[in-house]
C-alpha positions, 0 to 999 in steps of 0.5 A: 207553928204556933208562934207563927199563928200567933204572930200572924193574929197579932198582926192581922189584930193590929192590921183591923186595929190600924183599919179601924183607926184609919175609917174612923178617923177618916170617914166617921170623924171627919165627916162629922167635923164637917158636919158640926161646921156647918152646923156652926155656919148655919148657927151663925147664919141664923144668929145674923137672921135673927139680929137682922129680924129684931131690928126690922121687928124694931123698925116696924113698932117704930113705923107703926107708932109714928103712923098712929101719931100721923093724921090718918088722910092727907088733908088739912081738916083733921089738923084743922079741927085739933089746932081749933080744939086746942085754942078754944081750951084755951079761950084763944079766938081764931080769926081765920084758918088758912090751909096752904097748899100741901107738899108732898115729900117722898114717905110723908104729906106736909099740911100747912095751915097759917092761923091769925089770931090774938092772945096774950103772951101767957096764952100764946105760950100755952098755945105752943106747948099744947101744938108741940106736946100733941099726940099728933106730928104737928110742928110750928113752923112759923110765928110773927107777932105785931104789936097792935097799933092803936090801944085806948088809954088803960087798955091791955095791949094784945099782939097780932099773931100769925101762925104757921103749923104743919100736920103730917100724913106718913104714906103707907 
């Protein structure tokens, strides 16, 4: 009898030992392989989030730094008064200021302004890198010069320039 009731321990024993095993193994391991997949999916989900975050984060101090390099209203009277600025520091006499009709395109406001004057070829280089070199987005878009036609005897030849710049205004 009593190898009997040691056999029937031994192999109710390895029975709860095989029950065990089998709910371990079935419910509590793969239930929390399951689980730690899908905390790697939600990992990677966020990692991509983050990824997406930086660059619109990237994106935003980019905006945010060319809108401060725009004019702040769609007008020509700021570029107006930074071009006439620039020529004075620079002894260049503006004949006239010319604003040309505004473009709009779709994230920005072109503000052209035509600008005669005459200057030596020294100033007028001064002149070009102070436009381009500005803090402001202002482009040359185009220059013509013409010789002066009559200079007296003895008298530097200044040319006749025409200046064609653009301001921009970035829409909000």
């Amino acid at each position: 009898m009593n190898i009997t009731s040691h056999r029937k321990g031994t192999i109710i024993f390895i029975l709860i030992l095989f029950l065990a095993f089998r709910i371990g193994y079935g419910g509590i391991y793969k239930s929390n392989l399951k689980k730690i997949e899908s905390v790697k999916s939600q990992i990677e989900e966020e990692k991509k989030k983050n990824e997406v975050l930086g660059i619109i984060s990237l994106l935003e101090r980019k905006i945010k730094a060319h809108q401060e390099r725009s004019f702040s209203v769609a007008e020509g009277t700021q570029i107006l008064d930074r071009i006439s600025r620039m020529a004075e520091r620079l002894g260049i006499k503006i004949e006239a200021f010319n604003p040309l009709s505004a473009e709009e395109k779709e994230y920005y406001v072109e503000l052209p302004l035509k600008i005669p004057f005459s200057c030596d070829y020294h100033q007028l280089g001064e002149f070009l890198s102070l436009i381009e070199s500005s803090k402001e987005f202002i482009r040359v878009k185009e220059l013509r010069m013409r010789k002066p036609t009559v200079a007296a005897l003895g008298e530097a030849k200044i040319p006749e320039v025409e200046l064609t710049v653009s301001g921009f205004y970035l829409k909000k």
